[in-house]
C-alpha positions in Angstrom: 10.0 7.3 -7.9 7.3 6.7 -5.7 5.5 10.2 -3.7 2.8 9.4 -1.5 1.2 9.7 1.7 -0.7 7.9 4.2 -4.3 7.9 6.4 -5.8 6.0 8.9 -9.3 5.8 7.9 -12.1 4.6 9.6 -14.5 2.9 7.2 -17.6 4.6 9.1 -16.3 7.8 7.9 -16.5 7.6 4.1 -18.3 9.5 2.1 -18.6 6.8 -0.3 -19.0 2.6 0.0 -15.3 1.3 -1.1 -17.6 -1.6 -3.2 -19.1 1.0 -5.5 -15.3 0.9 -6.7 -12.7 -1.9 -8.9 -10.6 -4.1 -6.0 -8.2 -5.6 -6.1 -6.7 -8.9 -4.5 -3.3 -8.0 -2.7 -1.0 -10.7 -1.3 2.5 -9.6 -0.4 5.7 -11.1 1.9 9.2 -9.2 2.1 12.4 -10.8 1.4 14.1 -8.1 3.2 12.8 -4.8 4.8 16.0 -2.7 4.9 16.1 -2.3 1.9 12.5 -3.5 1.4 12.3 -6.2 -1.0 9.2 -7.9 -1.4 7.3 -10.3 -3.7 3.4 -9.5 -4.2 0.2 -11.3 -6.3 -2.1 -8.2 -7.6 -4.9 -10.2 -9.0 -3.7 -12.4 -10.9 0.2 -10.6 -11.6 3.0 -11.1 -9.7 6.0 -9.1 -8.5 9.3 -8.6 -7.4 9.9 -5.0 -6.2 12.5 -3.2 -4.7 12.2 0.0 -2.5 14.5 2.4 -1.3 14.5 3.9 2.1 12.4 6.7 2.9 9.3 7.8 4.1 7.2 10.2 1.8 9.7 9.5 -1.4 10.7 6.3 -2.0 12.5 5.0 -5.6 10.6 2.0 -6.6 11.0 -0.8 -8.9 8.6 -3.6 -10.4 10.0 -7.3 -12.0 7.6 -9.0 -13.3 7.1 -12.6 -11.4 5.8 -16.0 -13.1 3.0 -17.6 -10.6 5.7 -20.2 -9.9 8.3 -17.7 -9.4 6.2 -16.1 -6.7 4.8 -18.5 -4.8 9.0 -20.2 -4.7 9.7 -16.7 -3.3 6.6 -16.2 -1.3 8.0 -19.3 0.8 11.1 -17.5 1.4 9.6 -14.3 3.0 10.2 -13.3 6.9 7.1 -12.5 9.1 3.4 -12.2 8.4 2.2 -12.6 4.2 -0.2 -9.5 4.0 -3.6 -10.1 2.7 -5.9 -6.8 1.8 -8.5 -5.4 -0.7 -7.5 -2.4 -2.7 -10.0 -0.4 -3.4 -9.6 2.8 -6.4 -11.2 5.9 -5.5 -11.0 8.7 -7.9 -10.4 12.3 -6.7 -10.4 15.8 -7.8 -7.0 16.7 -9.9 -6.7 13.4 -11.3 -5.5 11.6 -8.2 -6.6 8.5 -6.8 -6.9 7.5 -3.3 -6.1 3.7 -3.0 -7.7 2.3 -0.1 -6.5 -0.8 1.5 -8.8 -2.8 4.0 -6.4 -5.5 5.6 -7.6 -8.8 6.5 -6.6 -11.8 8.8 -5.1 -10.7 11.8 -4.1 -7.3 10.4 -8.5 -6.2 10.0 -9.3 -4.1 11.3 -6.8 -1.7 9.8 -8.0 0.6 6.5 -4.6 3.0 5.1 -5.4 5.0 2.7 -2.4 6.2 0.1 -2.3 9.0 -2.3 0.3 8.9 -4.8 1.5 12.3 -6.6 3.3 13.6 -9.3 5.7 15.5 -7.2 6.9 16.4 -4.1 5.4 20.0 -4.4 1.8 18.4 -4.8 2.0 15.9 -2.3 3.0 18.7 0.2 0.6 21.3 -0.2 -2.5 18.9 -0.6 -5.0 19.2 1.9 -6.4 16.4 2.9 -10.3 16.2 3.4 -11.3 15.1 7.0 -12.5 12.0 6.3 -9.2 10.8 5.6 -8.4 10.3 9.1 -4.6 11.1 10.7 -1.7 11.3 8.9 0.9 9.0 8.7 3.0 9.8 6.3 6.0 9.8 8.8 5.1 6.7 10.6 7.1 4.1 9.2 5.0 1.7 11.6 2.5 1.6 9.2 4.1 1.0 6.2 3.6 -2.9 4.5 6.9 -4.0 5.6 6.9 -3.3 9.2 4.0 -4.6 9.8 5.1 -7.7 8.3 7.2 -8.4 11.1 4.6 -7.0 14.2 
């Protein structure tokens, strides 16, 4: 199960420099988006995942991919393949804030996710203001739509 929610950030507004933290490479393309089904290099490992509908809680499942077996798929996927940095920011309560900076046509866009234990958490945290506007409940701006925009 996958509980998380989502910030527009604007990069002038951190207190911190996203470099000072580990990145990641992210490539991604979708198979599918309803359900979402999508095929993604993380450095250098690969995945099939599945994801269920929703917006704050989502079930989620990882197959492992070989490189070959990912970019076979990769060539199969509908719309735009998303390229971003993920950057790892730790914060208090043992959460992390992943921060993703889109490239290509996607840049300037920066969404920032928080994932939590439970519903309960991810409810009553209050988000700092640097973190920008919700969207949580904007399935706009989750990977697979804007695949296809």
């Amino acid at each position: 199960m996958e509980i998380e929610r989502k910030f527009l950030i604007s990069t002038d507004q951190l207190p911190f420099r996203p470099e000072d933290f580990p990145c990641r490479r992210i490539e991604q393309g979708y198979l599918c988006t309803r359900p979402v089904v999508r095929v993604r290099r993380d450095n250098d490992d690969f995945y099939l995942t599945y994801k269920s509908s929703g917006l704050m809680v989502r079930e989620e499942y990882n197959l492992p991919l070989s490189p070959e077996g990912y970019e076979h798929l990769k060539s199969k996927a509908d719309g735009r393949i998303i390229q971003k940095k993920r950057y790892e920011i730790p914060l208090e309560g043992g959460l992390t804030l992943e921060l993703d900076i889109f490239e290509g046509d996607l840049a300037p866009l920066v969404i920032a996710e928080i994932e939590f234990p439970d519903e309960e958490s991810a409810k009553s945290y209050q988000a700092p203001d640097w973190l920008g506007k919700d969207v949580t409940y904007s399935p706009e701006y989750h990977n697979s739509t804007l695949s296809r925009m």
